[in-house]
N, C-alpha and C positions, 0 to 999 in steps of 0.2 A: 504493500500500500504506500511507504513512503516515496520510495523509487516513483512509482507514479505520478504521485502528489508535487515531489521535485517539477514535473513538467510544468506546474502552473504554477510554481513558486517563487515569480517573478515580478518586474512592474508592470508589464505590456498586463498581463491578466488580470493582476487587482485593481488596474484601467477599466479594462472591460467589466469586472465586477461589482464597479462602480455605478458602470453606465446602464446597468441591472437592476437598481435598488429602486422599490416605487417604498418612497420618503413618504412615511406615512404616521400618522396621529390617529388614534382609535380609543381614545380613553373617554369614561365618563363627565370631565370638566373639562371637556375641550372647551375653547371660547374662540371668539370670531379673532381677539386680537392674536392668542396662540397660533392660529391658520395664517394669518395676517405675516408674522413672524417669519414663519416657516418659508410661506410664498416668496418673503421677502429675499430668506437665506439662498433660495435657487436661483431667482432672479440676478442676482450678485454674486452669483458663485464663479459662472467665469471669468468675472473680472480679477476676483481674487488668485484663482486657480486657473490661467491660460493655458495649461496645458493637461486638465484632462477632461474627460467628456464630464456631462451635466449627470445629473438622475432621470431615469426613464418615465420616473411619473410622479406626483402625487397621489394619494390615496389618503381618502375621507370619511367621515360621516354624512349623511344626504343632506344634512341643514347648513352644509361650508363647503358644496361645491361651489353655487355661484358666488361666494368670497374667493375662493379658488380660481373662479371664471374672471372674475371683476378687476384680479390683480397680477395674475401672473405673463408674464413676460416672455420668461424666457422660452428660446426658439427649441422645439422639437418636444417639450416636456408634456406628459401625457395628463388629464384629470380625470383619476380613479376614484369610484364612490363604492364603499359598502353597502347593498339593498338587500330587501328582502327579507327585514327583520333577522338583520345581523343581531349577533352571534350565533343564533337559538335557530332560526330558523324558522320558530315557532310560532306562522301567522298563519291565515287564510290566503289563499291563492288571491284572489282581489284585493288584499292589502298591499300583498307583495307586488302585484302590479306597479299598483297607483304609486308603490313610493321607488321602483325604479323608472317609472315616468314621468315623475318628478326630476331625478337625479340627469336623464335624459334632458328633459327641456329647461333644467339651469344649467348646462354645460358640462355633463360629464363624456369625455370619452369609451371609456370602460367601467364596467361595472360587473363590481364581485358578490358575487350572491353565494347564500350555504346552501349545499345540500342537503334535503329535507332527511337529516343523519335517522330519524326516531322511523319513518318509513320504510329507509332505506333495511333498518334491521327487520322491520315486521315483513318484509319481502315483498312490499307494498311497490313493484320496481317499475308498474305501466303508470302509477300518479306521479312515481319521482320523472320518470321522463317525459310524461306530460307539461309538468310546473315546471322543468327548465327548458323543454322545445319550445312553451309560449312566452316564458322572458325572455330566451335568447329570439324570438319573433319579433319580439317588441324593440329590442336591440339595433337590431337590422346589421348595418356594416359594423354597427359600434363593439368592439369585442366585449365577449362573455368569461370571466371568468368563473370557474366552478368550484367550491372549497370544501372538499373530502371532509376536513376533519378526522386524520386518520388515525389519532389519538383513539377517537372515541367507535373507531369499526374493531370489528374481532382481531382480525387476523392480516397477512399481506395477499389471501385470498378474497377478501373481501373487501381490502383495497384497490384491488387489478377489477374486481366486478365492479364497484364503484367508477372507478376511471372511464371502464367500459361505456356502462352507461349516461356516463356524462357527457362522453364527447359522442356515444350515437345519440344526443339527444341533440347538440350541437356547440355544445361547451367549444371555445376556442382558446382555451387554456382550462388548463387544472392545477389549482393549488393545492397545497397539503392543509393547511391549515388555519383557523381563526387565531389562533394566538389566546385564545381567552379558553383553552380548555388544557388541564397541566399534561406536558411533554413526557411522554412512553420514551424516554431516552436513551432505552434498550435497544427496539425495536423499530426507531424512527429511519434511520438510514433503508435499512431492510424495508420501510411500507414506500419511502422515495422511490427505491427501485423498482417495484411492483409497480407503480404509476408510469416511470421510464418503459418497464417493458411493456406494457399497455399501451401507454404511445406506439413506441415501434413496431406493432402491433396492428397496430388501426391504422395509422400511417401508411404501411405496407399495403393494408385492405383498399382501403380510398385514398392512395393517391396525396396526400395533403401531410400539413405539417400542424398538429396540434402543439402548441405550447405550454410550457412549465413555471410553476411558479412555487419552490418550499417557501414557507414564510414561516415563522415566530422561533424563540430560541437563539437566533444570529445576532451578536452581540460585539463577537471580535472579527480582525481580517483570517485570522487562524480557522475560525468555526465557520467561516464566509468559503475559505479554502476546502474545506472536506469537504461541504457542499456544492460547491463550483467544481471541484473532482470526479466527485460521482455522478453529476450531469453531465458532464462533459463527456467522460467514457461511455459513459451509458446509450447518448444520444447523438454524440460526433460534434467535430468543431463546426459543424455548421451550427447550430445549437448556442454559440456563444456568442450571440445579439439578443438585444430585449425586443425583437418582436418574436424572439423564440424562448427568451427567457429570462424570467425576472426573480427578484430577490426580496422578498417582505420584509422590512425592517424598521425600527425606530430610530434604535439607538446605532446601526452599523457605520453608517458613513463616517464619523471622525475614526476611528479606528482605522477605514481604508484608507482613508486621506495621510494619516498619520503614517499608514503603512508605506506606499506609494513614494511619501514623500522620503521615508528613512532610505532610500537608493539614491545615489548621488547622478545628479543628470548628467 
């Protein structure tokens, strides 16, 4: 494993896995000026840092995307909402609607919904791809992200059925996880790769390239690295751009910056 891990234990890569991170706020006292803050940190980020790319997105609450819409600047940065009665999952299908079409007509780009986890166990598997075929309808070009929560499914068989079903419903990206369910730290690496091979998988089947997204846990460039490792091999360097692959994170980016920077230019 480390001999591998050496291949991307570089700047050029902690570059790229930078350019991965959707910079994201997800806590209960979020405030407009905290979003405000954050918009502002990207906005002004390459001026500080000229030489390395930006972050791939924002990622929000649905009440600070159009704060998001209102002030961000900078060129290429994507604005990602949580819908669908994040974390839980746990609404009616017409709520979940209205509030990613909401998220939709204040300006979000993408939007991350959960998979209806409490269904998915009852084997309840034609309403779960029901409720994400019709959000991701509602979507249209705008990508879907879909969030396993793979913490809270049995096994990495039940992960790979999960995957399954998300992107034949039309998921265009699969995440691991909400961040707000505690980390099977055992077994996490192990359910990522269940999802990789599910990708390549379906990928193979139809032609297309579904994207990845682990999120919560990633804290250093080190735990950034194992991660970005086992995507990488798993899924091939084509795989190592955010429109194929992203990094969930709060707290990651001074860590990478920090890292990045400790190499002498």
């Amino acid at each position: 494993q480390m001999c591998i891990r050496d291949r991307y234990d570089n700047k050029d890569h902690y570059k790229i896995m930078f350019s991965l991170v959707d910079y994201t706020t997800l806590d209960v006292a979020d405030t407009n000026k905290k979003v405000e803050k954050m918009v502002d940190y990207v906005n002004k980020f390459k001026e500080s840092n000229p030489d390395m790319p930006n972050v791939a997105a924002m990622c929000v609450y649905p009440p600070f995307v159009s704060v998001v819409k209102k002030h961000l600047t900078a060129q290429n940065v994507g604005i990602a909402s949580v819908a669908g009665s994040f974390p839980s999952s746990q609404a009616t299908l017409d709520v979940k609607f209205v509030e990613v079409e909401h998220c939709l007509a204040d300006g979000a780009d993408e939007i991350d919904i959960v998979l209806p986890v409490g269904k998915f166990l009852e084997g309840r598997f034609e309403e779960v791809f029901r409720e994400i075929s019709i959000l991701k309808s509602l979507c249209g070009t705008r990508r879907l992200k879909v969030i396993l929560e793979v913490d809270a499914l049995k096994d990495c068989n039940a992960v790979y059925n999960a995957s399954m079903l998300a992107m034949e419903a039309g998921a265009d990206f699969i995440k691991t996880s909400t961040g707000k369910v505690d980390r099977d730290k055992e077994n996490f690496e192990a359910r990522l790769l269940a999802m990789c091979d599910a990708i390549v998988e379906f990928n193979g089947k139809n032609n297309c390239k579904v994207a990845i997204k682990p999120a919560g846990g990633m804290r250093t460039a080190d735990q950034a690295l194992r991660i970005y490792t086992l995507v990488s091999e798993a899924l091939g360097k084509e795989y190592q751009n955010n429109k194929l692959f992203r990094l969930g994170a709060s707290s990651l980016t001074d860590s990478l910056i920090q890292k990045v920077k400790s190499y002498a230019s």
